[in-house]
C-alpha positions in Angstrom: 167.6 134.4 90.1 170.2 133.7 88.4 172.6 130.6 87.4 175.2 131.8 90.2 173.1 132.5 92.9 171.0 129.0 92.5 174.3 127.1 92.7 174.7 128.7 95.7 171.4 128.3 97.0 171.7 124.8 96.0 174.7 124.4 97.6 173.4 125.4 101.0 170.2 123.4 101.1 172.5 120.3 100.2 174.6 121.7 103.2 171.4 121.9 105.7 170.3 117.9 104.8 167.2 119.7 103.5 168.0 117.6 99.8 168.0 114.7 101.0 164.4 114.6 102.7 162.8 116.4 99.9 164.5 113.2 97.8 162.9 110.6 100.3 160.1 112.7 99.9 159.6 111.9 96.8 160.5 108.3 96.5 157.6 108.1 99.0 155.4 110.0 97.1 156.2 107.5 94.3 155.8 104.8 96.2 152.3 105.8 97.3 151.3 106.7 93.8 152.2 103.3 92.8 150.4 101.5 95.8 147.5 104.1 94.7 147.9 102.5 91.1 147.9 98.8 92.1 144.4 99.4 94.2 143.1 101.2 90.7 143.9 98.1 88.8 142.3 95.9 91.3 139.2 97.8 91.8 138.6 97.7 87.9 139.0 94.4 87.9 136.4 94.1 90.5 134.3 96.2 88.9 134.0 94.2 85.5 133.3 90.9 87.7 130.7 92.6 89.1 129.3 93.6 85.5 129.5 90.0 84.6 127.5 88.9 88.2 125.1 91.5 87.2 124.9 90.3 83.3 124.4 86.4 84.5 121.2 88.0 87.2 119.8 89.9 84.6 120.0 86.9 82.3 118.4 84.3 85.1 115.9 87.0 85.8 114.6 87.5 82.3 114.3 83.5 82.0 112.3 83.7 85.0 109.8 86.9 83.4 109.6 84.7 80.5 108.3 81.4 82.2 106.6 82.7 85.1 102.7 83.6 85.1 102.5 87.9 84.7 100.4 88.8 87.9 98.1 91.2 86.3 95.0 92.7 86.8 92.8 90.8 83.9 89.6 93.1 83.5 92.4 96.1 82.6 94.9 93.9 80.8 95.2 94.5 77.0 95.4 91.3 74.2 99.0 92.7 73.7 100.7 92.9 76.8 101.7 89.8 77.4 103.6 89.9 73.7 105.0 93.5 74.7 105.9 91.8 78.3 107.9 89.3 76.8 110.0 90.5 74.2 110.7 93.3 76.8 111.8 90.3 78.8 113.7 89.2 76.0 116.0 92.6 76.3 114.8 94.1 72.6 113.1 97.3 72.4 109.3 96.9 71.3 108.0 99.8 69.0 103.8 99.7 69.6 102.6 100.6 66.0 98.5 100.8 66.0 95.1 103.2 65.5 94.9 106.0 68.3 93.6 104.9 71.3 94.8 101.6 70.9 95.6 101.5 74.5 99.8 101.5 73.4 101.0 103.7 76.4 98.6 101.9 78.6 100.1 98.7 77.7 103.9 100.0 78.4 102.4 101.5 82.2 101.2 98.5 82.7 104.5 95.9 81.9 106.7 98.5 83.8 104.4 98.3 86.5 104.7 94.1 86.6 108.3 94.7 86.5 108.5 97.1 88.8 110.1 100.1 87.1 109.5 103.3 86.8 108.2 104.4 83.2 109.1 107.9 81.5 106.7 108.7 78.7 107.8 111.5 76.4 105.6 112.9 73.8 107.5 113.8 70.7 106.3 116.0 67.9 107.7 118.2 65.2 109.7 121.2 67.7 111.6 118.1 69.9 114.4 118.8 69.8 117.8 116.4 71.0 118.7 118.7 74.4 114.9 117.2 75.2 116.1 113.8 74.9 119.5 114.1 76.6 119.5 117.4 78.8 121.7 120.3 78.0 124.1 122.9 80.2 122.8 126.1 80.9 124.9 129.3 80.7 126.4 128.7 83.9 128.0 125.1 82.3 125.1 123.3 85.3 123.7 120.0 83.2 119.9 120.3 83.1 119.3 116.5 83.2 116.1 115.4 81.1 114.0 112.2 81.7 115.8 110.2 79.7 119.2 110.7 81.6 117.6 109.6 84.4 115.7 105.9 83.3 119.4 105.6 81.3 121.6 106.0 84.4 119.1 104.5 86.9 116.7 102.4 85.1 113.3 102.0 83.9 111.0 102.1 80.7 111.5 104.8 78.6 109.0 105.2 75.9 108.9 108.0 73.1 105.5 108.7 72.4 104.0 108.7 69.2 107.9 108.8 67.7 107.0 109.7 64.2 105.6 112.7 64.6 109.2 113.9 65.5 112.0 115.1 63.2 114.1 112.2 61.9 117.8 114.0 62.1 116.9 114.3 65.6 115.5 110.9 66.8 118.9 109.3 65.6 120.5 110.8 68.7 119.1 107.6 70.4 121.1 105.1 68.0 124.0 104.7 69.8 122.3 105.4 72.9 120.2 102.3 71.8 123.4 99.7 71.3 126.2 101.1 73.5 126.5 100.4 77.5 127.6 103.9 77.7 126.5 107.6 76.4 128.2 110.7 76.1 125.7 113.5 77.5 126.4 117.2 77.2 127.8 116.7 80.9 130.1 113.5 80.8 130.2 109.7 79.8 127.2 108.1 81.6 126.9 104.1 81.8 123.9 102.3 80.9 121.3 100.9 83.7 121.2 97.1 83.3 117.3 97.6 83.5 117.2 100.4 81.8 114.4 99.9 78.2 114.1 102.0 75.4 110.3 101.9 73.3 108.4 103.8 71.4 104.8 103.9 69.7 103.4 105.5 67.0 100.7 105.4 64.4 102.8 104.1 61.5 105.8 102.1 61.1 107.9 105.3 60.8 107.6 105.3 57.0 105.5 108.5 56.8 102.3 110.4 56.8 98.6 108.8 55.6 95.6 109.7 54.8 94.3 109.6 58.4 97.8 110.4 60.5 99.2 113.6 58.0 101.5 114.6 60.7 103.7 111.8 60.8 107.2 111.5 59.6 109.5 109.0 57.6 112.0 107.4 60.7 115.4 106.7 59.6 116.0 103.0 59.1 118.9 102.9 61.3 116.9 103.9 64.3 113.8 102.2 63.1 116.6 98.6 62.6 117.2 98.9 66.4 113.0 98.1 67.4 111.1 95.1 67.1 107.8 96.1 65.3 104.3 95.0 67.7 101.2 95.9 65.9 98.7 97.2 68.8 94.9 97.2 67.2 91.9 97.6 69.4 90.9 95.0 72.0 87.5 94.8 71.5 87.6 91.6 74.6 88.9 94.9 76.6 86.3 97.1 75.7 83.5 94.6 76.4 85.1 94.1 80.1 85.5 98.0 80.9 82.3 99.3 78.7 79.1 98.9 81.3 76.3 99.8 78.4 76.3 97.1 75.6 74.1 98.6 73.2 76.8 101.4 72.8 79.2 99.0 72.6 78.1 97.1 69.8 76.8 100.3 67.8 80.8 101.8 68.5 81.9 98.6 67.0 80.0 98.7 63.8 80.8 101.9 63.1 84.5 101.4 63.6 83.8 99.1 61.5 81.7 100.9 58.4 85.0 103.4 58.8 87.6 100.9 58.0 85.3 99.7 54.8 85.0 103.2 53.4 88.6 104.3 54.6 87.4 107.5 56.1 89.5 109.7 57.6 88.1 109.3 61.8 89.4 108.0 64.7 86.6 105.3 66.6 88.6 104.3 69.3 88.6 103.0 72.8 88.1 106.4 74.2 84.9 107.0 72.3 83.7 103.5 73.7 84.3 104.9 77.2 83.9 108.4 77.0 80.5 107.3 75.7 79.8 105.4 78.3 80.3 107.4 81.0 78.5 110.8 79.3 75.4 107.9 78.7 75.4 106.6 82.4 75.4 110.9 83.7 72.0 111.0 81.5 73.3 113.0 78.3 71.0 112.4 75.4 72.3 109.5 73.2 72.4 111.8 69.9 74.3 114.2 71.6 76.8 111.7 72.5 77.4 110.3 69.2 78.7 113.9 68.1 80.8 114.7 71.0 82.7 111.7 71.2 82.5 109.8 67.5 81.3 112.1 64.5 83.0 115.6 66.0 81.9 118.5 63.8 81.6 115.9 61.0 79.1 117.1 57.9 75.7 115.4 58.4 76.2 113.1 54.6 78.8 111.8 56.4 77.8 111.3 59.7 75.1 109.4 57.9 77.6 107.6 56.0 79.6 106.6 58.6 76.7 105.5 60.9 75.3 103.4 57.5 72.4 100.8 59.0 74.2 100.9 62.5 70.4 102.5 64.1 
């Protein structure tokens, strides 16, 4: 169309009245737009009191956690949850450093369960990668959410097991995750859960491999900065509650202990103490025991070694 004939057709809508309601039209539209505008600001506003009304319950409530008796079951509860409990209270992120089968992700089931939240353990080795930790979109653009998303967006304990046996580059996509109210995922800009806690365990305090963990890895100090170190050993008060025969007992014990003298490379755990116990109380012989669940293919010298004046 060109300049003559839109003057024209110009001309003739003006002529119709047709201009004039497309103009109030518009002044409408503007109007509503603006009303639209006003209720936007208003219910931001709303929103960040209700962030504050939810900041001031969350404060009362961890006050409360911290000076109110933890209804727990006592025969299952470890020395250290009542220290993993609390600083959990305290909103800071425990990392549970200690021996395997220290009873760390038993201790983190068992504080979500007192505060009633759902806990997401994640194993993490060597080939976890970050679209693990924070989902990913498929070849169609659909977000594949992940574990984390969801205690993140809708609360809970979140806990990365055994964290440093992952790769370092990639647990550092939890820093900001860690001391942000907000993330940005692969799918959009997600807000934090008030009750939403991050923790982790491990055998070492992320500063690298030993002679008895090899696969571990060095953590980057600004992730390892944003935890609050609890060292989880044993409970041998735990293990005389749950183990039923007390001659194995004490003969696990001493040999834990004759391992930690002569730093040898062996895991005597809690597991062995109740593994143990419950192959012994089926009838297995008590020899074949001590292999399966303690000395476990190790050479007779240092079986005999380990076992020292324990029989």
């Amino acid at each position: 169309m060109g300049l003559f004939d839109s003057l024209y057709y110009f001309h003739q809508l003006k002529k119709s009245g047709k201009v004039d309601s497309v103009i109030k039209a518009v002044e409408e539209f503007d109007n509503k737009k603006y009303k639209i505008g006003q209720q936007l600001d208003n219910l931001e506003k709303e929103v960040a009191l209700t962030k504050g009304r939810l900041g001031q319950i969350q404060d009362a409530v961890v006050r409360k956690s911290l000076d109110t008796k933890i209804d727990v079951d006592y025969a299952t509860q470890h020395i250290c949850f009542e220290t993993v409990y609390r600083v959990i209270a305290a909103g800071c992120s425990p990392f549970l450093v200690g021996p395997a089968g220290s009873g760390k992700s038993t201790i983190l089931a068992q504080v979500a369960n007192a505060m009633d939240l759902d806990f997401y353990p994640m194993s993490v080795n060597a080939l976890t990668s970050d679209y693990n930790i924070i989902g990913y979109n498929d070849a169609n653009g659909k977000y594949v959410s992940s574990a984390f998303r969801q205690a993140y967006e809708h609360g809970g304990i979140f806990s990365f097991e055994e964290i440093d046996a992952g790769n370092p580059n990639v647990m550092t996509v939890i820093n900001n995750a860690m001391s942000q109210d907000k993330y940005m995922f692969p799918d959009k800009i997600v807000q934090k859960h008030p009750r939403f806690i991050l923790t982790a365990s491990g055998n070492t305090y992320g500063t690298g491999a030993n002679i008895k963990y090899v696969g571990r890895n060095p953590l980057d100090a600004a992730t390892l900065d944003r935890f609050v170190m609890v060292y989880t050993d044993y409970d041998t008060q735990l293990e005389e509650r749950l183990c039923s025969n007390k001659e194995w007992l004490a003969w696990v014990h001493s040999v834990r202990k004759n391992a930690e003298k002569l730093d040898m490379k062996v895991v005597v755990g809690t597991r062995a103490v109740l593994h143990g116990d419950k192959l012994l109380n089926i009838g297995l012989p008590r020899d074949a025991v001590e292999k399966m669940v303690v000395f476990k293919g190790m050479s007779m010298a240092d079986a005999d070694k380990l076992r020292g004046n324990t029989r």
